[in-house]
Every structure is written in structure tokens, then in C-alpha cells.
N, C-alpha and C positions, 0 to 999 in steps of 0.2 A: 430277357434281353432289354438295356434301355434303349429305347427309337428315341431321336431327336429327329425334329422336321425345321428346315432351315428354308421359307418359303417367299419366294418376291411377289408381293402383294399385288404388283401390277399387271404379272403375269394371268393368263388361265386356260387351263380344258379341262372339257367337259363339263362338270357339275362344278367344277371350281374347288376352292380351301375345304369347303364342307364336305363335298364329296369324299376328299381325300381322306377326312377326319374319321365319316360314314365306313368307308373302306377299313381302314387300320383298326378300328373298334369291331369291325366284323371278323377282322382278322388276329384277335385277340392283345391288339394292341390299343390299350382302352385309355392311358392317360397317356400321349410321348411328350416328350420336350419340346414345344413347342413355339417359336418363334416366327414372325412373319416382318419382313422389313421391307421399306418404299423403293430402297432403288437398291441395285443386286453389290454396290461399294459398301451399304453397310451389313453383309453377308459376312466379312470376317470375324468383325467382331461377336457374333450371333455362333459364330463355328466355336470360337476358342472357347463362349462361355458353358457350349454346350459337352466340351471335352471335356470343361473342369469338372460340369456336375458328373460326371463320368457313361457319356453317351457309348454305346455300344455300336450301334448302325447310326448313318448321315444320311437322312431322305434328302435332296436337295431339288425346289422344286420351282422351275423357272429355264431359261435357254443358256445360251453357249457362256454368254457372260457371269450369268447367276453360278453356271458349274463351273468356272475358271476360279472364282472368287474364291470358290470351296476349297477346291484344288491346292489353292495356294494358300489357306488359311490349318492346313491339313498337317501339314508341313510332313514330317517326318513319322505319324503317328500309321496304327499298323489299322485303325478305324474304319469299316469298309462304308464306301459313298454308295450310296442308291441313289439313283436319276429319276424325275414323273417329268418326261420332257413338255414344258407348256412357253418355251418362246416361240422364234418365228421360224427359226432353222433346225435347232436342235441337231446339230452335224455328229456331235459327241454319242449321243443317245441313238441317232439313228447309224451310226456306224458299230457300235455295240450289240445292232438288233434290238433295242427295247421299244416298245410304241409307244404314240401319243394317247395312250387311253391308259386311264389312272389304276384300275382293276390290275391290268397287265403289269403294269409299271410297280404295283404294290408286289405284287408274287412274286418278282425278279429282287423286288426289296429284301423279302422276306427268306423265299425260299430259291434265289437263285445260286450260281455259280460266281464262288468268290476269286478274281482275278487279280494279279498283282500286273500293272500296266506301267509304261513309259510316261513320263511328261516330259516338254521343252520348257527350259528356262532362260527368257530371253532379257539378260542385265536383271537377272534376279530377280524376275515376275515369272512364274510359271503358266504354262499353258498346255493345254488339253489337244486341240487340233491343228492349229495353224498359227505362224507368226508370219506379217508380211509387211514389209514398207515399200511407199510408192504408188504405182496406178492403184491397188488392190486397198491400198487404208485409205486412201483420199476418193475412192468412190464408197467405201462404208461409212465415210465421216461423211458424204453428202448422202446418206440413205436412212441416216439417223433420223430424219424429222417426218421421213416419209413412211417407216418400215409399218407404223401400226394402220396407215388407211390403205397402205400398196402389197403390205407381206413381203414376200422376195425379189415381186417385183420391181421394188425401190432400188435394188440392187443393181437392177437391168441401166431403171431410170436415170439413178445417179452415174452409172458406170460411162453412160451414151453422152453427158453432159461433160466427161471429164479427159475426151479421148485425145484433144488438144493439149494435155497435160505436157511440159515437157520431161525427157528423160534424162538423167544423170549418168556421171562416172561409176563406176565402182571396181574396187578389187577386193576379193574374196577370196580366204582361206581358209578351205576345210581340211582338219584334223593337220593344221599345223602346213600345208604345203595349198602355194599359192592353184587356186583354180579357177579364176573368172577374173578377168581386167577388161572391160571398155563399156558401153555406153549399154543402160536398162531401162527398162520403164516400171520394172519389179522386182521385188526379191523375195521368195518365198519358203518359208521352213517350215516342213509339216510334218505333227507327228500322226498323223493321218491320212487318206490321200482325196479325200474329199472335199468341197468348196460348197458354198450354198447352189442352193435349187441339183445337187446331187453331181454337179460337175465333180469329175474326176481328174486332179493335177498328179497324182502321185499313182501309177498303178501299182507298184509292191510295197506302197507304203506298209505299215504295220505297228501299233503303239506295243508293242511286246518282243521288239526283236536286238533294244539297245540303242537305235541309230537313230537319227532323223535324216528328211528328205527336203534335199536343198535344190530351188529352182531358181535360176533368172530369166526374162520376157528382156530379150535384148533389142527388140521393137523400135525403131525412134519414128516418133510422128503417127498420126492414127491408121492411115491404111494400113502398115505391117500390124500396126496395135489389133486391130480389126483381124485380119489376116490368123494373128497367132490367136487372139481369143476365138475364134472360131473354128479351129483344131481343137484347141481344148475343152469349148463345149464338146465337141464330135468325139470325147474319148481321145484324141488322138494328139495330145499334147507334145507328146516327144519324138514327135516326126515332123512340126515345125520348125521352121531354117531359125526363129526368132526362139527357141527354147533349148535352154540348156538343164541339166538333172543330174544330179549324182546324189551318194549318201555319208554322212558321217557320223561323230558322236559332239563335238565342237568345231562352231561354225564363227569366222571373224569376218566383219565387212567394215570398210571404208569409204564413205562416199564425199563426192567433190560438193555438196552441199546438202543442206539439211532439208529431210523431205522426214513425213509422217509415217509412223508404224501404227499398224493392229496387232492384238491378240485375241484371238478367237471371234471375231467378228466385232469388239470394241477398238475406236482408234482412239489414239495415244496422241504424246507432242511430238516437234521432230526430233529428228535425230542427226548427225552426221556421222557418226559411227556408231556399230554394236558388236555385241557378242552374244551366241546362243548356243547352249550345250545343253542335252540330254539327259536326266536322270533318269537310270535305270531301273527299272521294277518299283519304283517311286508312291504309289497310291495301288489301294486297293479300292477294285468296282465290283458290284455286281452286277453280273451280267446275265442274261438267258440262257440253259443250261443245255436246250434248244439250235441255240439259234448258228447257224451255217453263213448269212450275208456278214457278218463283222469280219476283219482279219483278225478282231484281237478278241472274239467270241468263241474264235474254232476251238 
């Protein structure tokens, strides 16, 4: 089998790149395809060149952004991705059940269970766990400069700094019939149901069942802002007055002015409208053969 390792340089655990190399050569994988790049945007072009030489397995080795990039650089090939989760969240990786230690993460490479999963495609960028515009990308656009001295905490810090944010119109159309019109602070589509530091937005989320999961935080001003994010740290997201949930396969919004989107924990420019639809059974992962906490493991 040819192994290609598609690795962002800035990332690391454990033992680091070398480790990993120490690992795969113990594991009879003595020369792979190996490539290393500065920042996880030039990971496409690293993917496509490792399909031509004709890669059998994609180690992909870095956080949510470095696996998105993959993801979408994957396109339509039947290639199975392996994860060594070494960002700061690794949402993808830890909702899969794979850990942050390189050993582990090489076995599930090598000798785990080959899964065909869901991704969202949001205006024709694909993603892995979540799409969101609104409070949720302009508190990771302020978490950017902080995420490597604070960790997740930056998330906390940036989020507290941004609760004055105001909130917009919207109307939203899933699967074609109008479902959401008046004022948000968020809009969130996940193929997932988890958010960094392990919050839980989605409980039947599932990346294997065809659909995605569409929220809004209809919130206006920070006490309710306050208010609804603290249901949903507590689990209990969809028993706040300010949270709305349902599911589909295409998801259309409009909004009365242009605010910022993320994908998987990187934010984007704004937008005043999108579209986001589901491909189904879309990417193949390996996953733990083990492992019981993933939905899309079992």
C-alpha cells in the first residue's frame, strides 16, 4: 500500500514529524509520500499531487483546518483519510474516537475501520464539522492570534470580547420550505454535533445518516446571548427560548446584511447570503474499529 503523509509543519504531538516517521517505519511503512507545508491552505495542492503519484492511504496530520483542506482537496476519490490529530481542537478526530497520540492514530491509519462519512458543502467549500456565520466566526476570527498561547481558551476570550456584537435578519430555507425569519446572533450547520472544548450543539447530530443539522441563536443583545450560550455549554441547547434546531439535506439563508462565516474552526469573508448542502457518503475515514463515543464510529 502507498502511504502519503500530507503534514502542517506548524502543528505538533508528541514526538512531532519524526515521531510519526519512527512510527510508520516500525509499522512497515518505510518510505511514504511525504510532504510537509507552512500553513494547512497549501495542503491542497500536496493532496492532489500525492493522488497523481497514485497514494493509496492520506495520513493527514494537523487540526480541524489542516482536515478540511484534505477533505476538500479529496474531492470525489474513493482514497481513505487517516487523521494524527495535532491542532488545538481536533473536533473531527475526537468525534471519530481517534486520540491525540501518534501510535494510536497510526493503527487506526493502518489497521482501522474504513468508513464512508457525510461532509457539508457550504458554496462549494466543503467541511467536515461545522459551518457557521455570525457570533460563532467572529469570535474565532478574534481567537486566531491567541489560540497558540491560550489553546481553547482563546475561544472563551475572544467570544466574552464579542457579546456586544449586534444581530441580524434572516430567513432560512431548509429542504426547499421556508423555516426561520427574524433576528439571529448565529447560524449554524453541522455535520457534527460538537463545538470546541467538547460543547455539544447538536445532540443526534451524525456525519453518516445523509442530513445536516441546522441551528439559529436568535439572541439579540448579550444577556440572552449569555443566557442561550449557557444552555449550551450545559448540554442543553434546545431547551433554550433563544435556540431553534431542525435537520435537512439543503440549507438556503438570507441575510439583511453581510456578517462572517467559518468552516470548521477557520473564518472566512462575509457574506450576505449562502447555500449549504450535504454530500452524502462523500469521503472515506478511518476510524477505530473499537471505538463506541463517535456517532459516525459505531
Amino acid at each position: 500500500m502507498k502511504v502519503a503523509v500530507v503534514a502542517h509543519a506548524g502543528k505538533t504531538v508528541g514526538g512531532g514529524l519524526p515521531e510519526l516517521r519512527r512510527t510508520l517505519a516500525g509499522a512497515g511503512v518505510g518510505d511514504p509520500l511525504w510532504t510537509e507545508v507552512p500553513k494547512s491552505k497549501r495542503a491542497p495542492a500536496a493532496v492532489e499531487e500525492a493522488l497523481e503519484e497514485g497514494a493509496e492511504l492520506l495520513i493527514a496530520w494537523g487540526g480541524d483546518g489542516m482536515v478540511r483542506r484534505c477533505v476538500n482537496a479529496l474531492k470525489d476519490t474513493q482514497v481513505p483519510l487517516a487523521i494524527v490529530p495535532a491542532g488545538t481542537s481536533n473536533l473531527f478526530a475526537t468525534h471519530l474516537g481517534i486520540e491525540r497520540e501518534i501510535g494510536q492514530a497510526v493503527e487506526v491509519a493502518l489497521h482501522g475501520e474504513r468508513r464512508r462519512l457525510d461532509v457539508g458543502r457550504f458554496d462549494g467549500e466543503r467541511f467536515a464539522v461545522m459551518a457557521g456565520a455570525g457570533f460563532d466566526a467572529a469570535m474565532i476570527e478574534g481567537a486566531e492570534d491567541l489560540k497558540d498561547r491560550l489553546g481553547r481558551a482563546a475561544y472563551v476570550a475572544a467570544g466574552a470580547a464579542r457579546l456586544n456584537s449586534p444581530s441580524f435578519e434572516a430567513k432560512i430555507k431548509v429542504d426547499g420550505t421556508p423555516w426561520y425569519q427574524g433576528p439571529a446572533s448565529c447560524i449554524l450547520v453541522g455535520n457534527v454535533g460538537e463545538l470546541f472544548g467538547g460543547i455539544e450543539v447538536f445532540a443526534d447530530a451524525r456525519p453518516d445518516d445523509g442530513r445536516l443539522d441546522v441551528g439559529v441563536l436568535t439572541s439579540e443583545g448579550p444577556v440572552q446571548l449569555v443566557r442561550a450560550t449557557a444552555r449550551t455549554a450545559l448540554g442543553s441547547a434546545e431547551r433554550s427560548p433563544f435556540v431553534r434546531v431542525t435537520q435537512g439535506r439543503k440549507v438556503r439563508v438570507k441575510l439583511d446584511r453581510k456578517v462572517r462565516y467559518e468552516l470548521d474552526g477557520g473564518d472566512r469573508r462575509k457574506v450576505k447570503s449562502f447555500k449549504v448542502d450535504v454530500e452524502a457518503e462523500a469521503i472515506t475515514v478511518c476510524v477505530p474499529r473499537s471505538a463506541r463515543g463517535g456517532n459516525g464510529a459505531r
